[in-house]
Backbone bond lengths (Angstrom), bond angles and torsions (degrees), N, CA, C in turn:
res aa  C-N    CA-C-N  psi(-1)  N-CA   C-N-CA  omega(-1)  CA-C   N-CA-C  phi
1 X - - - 1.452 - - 1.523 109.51 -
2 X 1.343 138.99 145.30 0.939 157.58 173.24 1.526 114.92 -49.38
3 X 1.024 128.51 149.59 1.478 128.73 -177.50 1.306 110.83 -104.53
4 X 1.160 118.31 -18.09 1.471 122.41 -170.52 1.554 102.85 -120.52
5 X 1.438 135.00 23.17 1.660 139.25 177.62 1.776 81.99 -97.50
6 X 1.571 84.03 132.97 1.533 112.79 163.85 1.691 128.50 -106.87
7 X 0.905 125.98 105.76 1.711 118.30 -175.48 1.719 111.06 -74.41
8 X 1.437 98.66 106.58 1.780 112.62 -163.46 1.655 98.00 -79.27
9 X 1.301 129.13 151.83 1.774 110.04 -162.04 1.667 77.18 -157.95
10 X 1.407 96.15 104.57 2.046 119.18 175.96 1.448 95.33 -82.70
11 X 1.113 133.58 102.90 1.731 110.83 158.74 1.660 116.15 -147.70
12 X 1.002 120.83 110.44 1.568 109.83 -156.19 1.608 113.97 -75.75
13 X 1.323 117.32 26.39 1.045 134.99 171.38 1.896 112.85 -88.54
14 X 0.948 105.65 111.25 1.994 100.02 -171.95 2.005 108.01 -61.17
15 X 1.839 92.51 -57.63 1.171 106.39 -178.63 1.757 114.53 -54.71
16 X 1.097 121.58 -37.94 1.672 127.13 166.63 1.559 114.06 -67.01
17 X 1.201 104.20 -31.53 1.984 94.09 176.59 0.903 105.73 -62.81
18 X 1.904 114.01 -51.67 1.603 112.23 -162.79 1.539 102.70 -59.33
19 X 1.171 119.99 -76.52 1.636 104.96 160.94 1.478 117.16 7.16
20 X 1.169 95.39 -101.66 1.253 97.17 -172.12 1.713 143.89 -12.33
21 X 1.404 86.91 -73.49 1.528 119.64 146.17 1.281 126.20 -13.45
22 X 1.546 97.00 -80.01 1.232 99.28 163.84 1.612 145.54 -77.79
23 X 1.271 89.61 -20.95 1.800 98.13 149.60 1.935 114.13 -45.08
24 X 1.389 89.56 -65.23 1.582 107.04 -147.24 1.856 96.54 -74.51
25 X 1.449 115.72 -6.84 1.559 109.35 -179.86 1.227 99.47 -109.00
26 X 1.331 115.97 -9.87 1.973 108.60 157.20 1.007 122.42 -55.82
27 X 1.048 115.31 -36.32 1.815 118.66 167.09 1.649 132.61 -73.37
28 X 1.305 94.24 -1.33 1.500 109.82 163.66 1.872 101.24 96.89
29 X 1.475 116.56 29.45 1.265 97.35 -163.94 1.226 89.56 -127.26
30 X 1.385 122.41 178.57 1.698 129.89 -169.24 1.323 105.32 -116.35
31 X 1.644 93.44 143.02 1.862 106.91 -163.64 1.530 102.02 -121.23
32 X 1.207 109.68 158.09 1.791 124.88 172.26 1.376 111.05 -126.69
33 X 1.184 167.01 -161.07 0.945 166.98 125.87 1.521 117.91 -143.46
34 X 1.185 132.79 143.65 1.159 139.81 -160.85 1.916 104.29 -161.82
35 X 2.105 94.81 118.44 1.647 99.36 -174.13 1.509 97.43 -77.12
36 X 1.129 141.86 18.48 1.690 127.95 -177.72 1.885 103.94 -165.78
37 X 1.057 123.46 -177.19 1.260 139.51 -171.02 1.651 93.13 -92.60
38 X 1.542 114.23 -45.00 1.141 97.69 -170.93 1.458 154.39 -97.17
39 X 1.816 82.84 17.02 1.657 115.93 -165.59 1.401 77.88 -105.32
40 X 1.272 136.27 -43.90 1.595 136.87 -179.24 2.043 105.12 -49.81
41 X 1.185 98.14 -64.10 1.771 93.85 159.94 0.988 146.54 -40.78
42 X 1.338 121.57 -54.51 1.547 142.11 178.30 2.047 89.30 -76.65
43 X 1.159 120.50 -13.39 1.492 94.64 178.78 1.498 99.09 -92.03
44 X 1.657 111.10 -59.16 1.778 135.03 -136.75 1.967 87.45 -67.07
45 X 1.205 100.99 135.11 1.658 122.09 176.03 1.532 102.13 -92.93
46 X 1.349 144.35 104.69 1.246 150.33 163.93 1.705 102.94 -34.53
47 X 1.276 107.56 124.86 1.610 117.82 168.61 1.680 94.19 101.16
48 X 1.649 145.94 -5.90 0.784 125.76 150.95 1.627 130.88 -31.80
49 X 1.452 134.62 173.99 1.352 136.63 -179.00 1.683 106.29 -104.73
50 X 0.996 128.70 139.77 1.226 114.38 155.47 1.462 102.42 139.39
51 X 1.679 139.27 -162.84 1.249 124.40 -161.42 1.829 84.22 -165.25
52 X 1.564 96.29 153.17 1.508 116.11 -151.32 1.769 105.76 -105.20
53 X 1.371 123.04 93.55 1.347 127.58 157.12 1.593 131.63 -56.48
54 X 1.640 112.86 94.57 0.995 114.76 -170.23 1.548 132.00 -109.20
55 X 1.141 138.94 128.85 1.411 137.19 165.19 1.669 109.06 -76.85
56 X 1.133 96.59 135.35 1.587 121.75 176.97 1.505 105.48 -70.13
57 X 1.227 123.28 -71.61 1.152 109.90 179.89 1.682 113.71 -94.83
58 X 1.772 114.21 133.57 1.041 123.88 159.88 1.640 124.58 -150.44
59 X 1.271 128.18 164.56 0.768 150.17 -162.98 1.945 110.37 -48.25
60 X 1.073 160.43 134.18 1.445 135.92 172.67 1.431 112.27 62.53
61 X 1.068 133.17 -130.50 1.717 124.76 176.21 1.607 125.31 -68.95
62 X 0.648 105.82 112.87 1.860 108.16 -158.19 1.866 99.99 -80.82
63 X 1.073 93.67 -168.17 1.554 105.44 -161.08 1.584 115.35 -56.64
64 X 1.592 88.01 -64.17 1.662 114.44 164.74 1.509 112.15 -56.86
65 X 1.063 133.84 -23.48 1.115 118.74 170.19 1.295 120.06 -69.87
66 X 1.627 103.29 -57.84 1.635 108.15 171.83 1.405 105.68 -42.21
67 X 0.966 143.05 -74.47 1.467 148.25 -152.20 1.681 98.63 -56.79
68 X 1.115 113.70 -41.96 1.757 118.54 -176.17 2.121 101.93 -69.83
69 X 1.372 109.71 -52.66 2.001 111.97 153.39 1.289 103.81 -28.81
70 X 1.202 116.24 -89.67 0.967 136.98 -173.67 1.866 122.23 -12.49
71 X 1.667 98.31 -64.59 1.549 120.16 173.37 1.140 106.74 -61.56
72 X 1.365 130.19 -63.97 1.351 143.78 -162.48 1.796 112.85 -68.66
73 X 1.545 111.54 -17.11 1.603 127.56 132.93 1.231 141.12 -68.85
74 X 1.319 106.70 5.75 1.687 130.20 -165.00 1.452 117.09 28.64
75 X 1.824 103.88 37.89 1.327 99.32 170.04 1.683 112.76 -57.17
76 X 1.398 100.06 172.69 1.807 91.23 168.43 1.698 102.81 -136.07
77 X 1.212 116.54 20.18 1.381 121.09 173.75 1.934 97.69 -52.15
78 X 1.482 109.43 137.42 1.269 104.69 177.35 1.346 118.31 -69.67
79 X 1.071 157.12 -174.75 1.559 149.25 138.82 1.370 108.88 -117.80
80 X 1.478 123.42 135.72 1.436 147.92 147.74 1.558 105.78 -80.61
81 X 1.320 123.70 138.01 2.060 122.82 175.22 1.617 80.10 -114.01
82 X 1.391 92.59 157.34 1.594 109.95 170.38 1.567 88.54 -115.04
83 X 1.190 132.18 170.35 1.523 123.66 176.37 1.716 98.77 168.66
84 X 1.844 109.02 132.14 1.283 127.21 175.91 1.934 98.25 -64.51
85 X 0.995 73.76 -179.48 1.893 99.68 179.52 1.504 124.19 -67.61
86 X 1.517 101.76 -15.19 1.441 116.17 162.05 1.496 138.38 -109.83
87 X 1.571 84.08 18.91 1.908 104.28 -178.34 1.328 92.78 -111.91
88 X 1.266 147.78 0.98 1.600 125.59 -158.41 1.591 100.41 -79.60
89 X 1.309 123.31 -20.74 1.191 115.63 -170.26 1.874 109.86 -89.50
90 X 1.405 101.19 -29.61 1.272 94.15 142.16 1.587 149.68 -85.14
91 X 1.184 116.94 -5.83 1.725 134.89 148.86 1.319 121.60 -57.15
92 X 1.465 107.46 -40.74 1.526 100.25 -169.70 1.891 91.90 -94.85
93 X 1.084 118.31 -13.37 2.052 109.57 171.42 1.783 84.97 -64.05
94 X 1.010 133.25 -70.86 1.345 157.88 173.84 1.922 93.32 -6.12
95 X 1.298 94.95 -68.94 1.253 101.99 -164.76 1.773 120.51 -71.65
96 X 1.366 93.58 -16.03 1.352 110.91 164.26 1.616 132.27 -79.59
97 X 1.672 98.92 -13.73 1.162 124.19 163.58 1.444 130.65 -87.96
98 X 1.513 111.79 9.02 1.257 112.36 175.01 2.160 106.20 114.86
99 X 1.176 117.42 -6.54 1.475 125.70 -167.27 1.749 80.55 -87.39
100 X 1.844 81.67 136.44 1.486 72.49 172.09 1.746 139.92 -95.19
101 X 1.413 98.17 -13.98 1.801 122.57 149.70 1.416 111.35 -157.14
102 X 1.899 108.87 -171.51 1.009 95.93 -152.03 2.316 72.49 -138.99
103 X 1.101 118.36 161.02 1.407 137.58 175.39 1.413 117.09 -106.81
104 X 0.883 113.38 122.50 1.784 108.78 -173.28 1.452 103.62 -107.59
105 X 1.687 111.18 126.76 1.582 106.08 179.86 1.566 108.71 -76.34
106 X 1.001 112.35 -174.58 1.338 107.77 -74.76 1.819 139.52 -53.99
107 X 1.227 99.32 152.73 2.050 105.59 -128.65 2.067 87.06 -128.26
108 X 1.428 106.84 137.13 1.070 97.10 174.55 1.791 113.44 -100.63
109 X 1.707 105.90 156.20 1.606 87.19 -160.78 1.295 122.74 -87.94
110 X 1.438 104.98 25.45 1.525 107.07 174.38 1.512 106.00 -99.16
111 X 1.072 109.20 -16.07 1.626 121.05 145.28 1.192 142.81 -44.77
112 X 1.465 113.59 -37.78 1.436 137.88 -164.96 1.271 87.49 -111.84
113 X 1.423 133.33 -26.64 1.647 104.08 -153.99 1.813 71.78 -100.77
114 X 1.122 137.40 -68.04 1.556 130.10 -163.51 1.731 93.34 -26.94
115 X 1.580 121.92 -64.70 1.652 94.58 -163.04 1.499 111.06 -74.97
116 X 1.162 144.17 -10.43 0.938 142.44 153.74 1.526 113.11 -28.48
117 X 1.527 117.65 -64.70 1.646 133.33 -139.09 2.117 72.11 -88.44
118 X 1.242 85.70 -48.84 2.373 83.07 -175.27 1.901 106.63 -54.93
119 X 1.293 108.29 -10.35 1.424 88.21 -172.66 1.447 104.22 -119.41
120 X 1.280 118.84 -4.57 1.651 126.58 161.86 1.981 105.45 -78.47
121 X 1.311 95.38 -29.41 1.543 95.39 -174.75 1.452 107.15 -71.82
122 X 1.667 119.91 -48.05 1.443 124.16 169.02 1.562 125.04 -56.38
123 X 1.457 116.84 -22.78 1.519 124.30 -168.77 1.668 93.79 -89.78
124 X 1.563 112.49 -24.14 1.486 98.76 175.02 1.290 124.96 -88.58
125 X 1.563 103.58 -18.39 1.708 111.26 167.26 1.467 109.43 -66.17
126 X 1.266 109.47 -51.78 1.653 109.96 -170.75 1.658 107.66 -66.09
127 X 1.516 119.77 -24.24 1.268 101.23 159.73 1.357 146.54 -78.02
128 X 1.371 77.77 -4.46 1.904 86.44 -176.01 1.790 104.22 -116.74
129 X 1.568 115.20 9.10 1.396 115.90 151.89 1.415 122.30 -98.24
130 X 1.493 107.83 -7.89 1.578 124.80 176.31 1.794 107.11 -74.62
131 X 1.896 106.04 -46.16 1.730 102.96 163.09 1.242 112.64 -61.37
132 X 0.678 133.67 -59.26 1.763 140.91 -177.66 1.463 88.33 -30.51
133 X 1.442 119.70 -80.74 1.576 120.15 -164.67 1.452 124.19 -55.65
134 X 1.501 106.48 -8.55 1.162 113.02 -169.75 1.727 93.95 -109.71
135 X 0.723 127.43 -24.17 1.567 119.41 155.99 1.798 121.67 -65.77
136 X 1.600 89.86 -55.68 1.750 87.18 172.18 1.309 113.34 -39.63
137 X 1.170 129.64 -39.40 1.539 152.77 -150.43 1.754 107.18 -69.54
138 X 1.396 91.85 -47.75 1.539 105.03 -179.06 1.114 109.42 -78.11
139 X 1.135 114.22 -51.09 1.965 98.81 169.44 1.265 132.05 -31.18
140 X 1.392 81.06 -66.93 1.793 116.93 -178.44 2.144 94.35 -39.67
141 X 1.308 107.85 -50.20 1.401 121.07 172.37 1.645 105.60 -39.12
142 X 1.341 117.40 -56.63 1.625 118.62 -157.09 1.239 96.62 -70.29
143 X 1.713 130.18 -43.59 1.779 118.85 168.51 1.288 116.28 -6.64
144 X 1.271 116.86 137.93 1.161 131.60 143.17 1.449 124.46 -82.09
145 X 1.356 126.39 140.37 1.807 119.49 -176.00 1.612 96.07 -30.02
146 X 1.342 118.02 -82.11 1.493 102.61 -165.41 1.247 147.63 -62.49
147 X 1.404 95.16 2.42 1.518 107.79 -176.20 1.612 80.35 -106.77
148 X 1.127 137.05 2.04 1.793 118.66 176.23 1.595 88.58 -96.06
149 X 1.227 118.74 -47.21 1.417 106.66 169.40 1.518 146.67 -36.20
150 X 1.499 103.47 -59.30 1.422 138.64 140.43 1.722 102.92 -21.85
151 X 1.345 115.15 -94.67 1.793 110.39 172.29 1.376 115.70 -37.65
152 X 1.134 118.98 -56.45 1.601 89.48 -177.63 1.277 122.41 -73.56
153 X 1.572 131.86 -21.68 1.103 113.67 175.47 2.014 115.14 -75.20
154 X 1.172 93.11 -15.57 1.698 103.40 170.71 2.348 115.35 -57.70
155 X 1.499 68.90 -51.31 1.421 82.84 -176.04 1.283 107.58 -78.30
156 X 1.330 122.71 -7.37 1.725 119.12 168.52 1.334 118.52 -85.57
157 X 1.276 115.57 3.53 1.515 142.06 -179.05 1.537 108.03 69.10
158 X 1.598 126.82 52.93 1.162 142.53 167.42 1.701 111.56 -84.82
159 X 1.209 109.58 135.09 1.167 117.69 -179.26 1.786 112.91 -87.96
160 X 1.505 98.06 141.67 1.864 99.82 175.20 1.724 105.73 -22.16
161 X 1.519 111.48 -70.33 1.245 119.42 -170.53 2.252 120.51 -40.10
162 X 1.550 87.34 -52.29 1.231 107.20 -168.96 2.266 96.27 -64.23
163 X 0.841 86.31 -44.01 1.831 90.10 -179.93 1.114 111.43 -65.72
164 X 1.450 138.00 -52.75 1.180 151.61 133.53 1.274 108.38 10.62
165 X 0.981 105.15 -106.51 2.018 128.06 166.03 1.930 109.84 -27.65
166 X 1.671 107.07 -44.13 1.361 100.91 -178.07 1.654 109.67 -83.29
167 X 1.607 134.30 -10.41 0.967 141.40 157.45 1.546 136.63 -79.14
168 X 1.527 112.27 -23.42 1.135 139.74 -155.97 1.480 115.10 34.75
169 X 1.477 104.41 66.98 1.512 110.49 158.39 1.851 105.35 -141.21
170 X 1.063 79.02 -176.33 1.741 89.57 -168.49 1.638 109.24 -76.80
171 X 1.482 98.94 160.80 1.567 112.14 -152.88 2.024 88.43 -75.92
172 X 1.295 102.74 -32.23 1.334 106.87 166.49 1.367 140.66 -50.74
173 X 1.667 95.55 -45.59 1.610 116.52 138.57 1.416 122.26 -14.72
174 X 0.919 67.50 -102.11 2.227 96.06 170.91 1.618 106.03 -25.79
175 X 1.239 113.14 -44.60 1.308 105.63 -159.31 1.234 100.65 -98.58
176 X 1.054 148.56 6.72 1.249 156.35 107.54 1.371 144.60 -12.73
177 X 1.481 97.83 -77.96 1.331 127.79 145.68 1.823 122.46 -31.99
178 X 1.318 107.01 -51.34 1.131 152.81 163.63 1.999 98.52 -37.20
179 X 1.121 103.76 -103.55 1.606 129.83 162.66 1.351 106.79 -5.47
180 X 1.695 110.36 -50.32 1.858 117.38 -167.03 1.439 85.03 -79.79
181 X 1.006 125.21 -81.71 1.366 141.92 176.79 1.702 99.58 7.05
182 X 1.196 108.73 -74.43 1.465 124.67 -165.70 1.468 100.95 -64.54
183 X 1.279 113.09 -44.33 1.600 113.30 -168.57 1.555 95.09 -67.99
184 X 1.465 120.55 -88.63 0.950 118.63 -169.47 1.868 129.81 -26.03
185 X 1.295 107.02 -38.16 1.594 120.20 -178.21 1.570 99.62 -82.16
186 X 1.754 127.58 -23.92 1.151 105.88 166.51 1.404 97.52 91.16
187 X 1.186 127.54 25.10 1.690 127.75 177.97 1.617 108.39 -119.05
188 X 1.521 94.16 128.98 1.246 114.39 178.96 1.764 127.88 -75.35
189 X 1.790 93.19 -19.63 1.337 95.53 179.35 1.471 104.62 -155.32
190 X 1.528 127.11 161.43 1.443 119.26 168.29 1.371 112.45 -59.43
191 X 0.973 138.60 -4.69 1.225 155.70 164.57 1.369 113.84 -68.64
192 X 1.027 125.26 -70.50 1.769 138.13 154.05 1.891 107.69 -31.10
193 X 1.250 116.74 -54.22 1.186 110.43 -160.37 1.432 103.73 -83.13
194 X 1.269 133.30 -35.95 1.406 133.18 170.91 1.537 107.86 -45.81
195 X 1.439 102.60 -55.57 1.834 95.92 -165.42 1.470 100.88 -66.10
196 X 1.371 118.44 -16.24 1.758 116.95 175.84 1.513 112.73 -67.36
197 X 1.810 100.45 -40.02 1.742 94.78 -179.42 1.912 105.88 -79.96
198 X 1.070 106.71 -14.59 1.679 102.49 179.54 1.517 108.50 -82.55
199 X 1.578 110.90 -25.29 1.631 105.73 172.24 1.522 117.12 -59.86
200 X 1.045 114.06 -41.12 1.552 129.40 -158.31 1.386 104.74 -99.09
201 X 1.172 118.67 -7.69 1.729 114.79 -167.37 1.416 120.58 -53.40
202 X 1.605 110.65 -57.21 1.354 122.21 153.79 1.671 136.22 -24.16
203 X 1.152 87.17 -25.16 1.767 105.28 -165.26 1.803 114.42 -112.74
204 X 1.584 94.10 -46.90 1.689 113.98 176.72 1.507 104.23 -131.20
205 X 1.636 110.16 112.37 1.257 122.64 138.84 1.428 132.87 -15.73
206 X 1.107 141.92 89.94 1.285 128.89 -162.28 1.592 111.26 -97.00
């Protein structure tokens, strides 16, 4: 886990932040608190570390809303919902929306702190599969059209011959083509370069 991820905690409840807070910095970890969604905005810097404690219901932009901002900014801060007994049906739409669970009041805090520590653990994976993609990315950049061509039909499990024939150049071609391909992307094996075009797929068209 990151040393520098902060768990940001929206809840327009005073008496529940402090809680919170102080729950969640017993464990040695760093807290923010914010009485509204929109003092949480005007502060939180996009690309910070850390994962987003939310109440469902609040005052002006409510929980679900933030979290829906949020997406539609392609933040990737995770979200936790805190939510009474009459939000679950909105927590779990929530959770179908990308939240990664939801806390039911009243919630015990070995409860809260486990998804907590699960959603600081995921915000550090996804950041360090987000460099990865953003390196693949640059490679993928130095291609030339036919050598971007070349990879994907490689990675579609096309043979020299079969690419060849679908390009009309020589199998020699290809293997050529082929050669840059590998160098440039930095792959050691067809094996290597597939999981590179399956990393990025989402992001770059191959």
């Amino acid at each position: 886990m990151t040393t520098d991820a902060t768990v940001f905690v929206v809840d327009d409840d005073q008496a529940m932040r402090t809680s919170l807070q102080w729950l969640i910095e017993s464990t040695g970890l760093t807290v923010q608190t914010f009485e509204s969604a929109d003092v949480f905005l005007a502060d939180y810097a996009p690309g910070r570390a850390g994962c987003l404690l939310l109440d469902v219901r609040m005052p002006g932009m409510t929980g679900l809303e933030l979290q829906s901002y949020l997406t539609r900014q392609g933040y990737r801060l995770p979200v936790i919902l805190i939510t009474g007994h009459g939000d679950v049906a909105m927590a779990v739409k929530a959770m179908k929306a990308g939240a990664l669970d939801f806390i039911e009041k009243p919630f015990h805090d070995e409860d809260l702190l486990r998804s907590i520590h699960q959603a600081l653990d995921f915000d550090q994976k996804n950041r360090a599969s987000h460099v990865v993609r953003a390196e693949i990315a640059m490679r993928l950049a130095e291609l030339t059209p036919r050598e971007h061509e070349v990879m994907t039909m490689v990675t579609d499990g096309l043979s020299n011959r079969e690419i060849a024939a679908a390009l009309g150049v020589s199998a020699k071609t290809v293997e050529a083509h082929r050669a840059r391909v590998m160098e440039k992307m930095r792959a050691e094996s067809l094996a290597e370069l597939v999981r590179m075009a399956l990393l990025v797929a989402p992001e770059t068209a191959l």
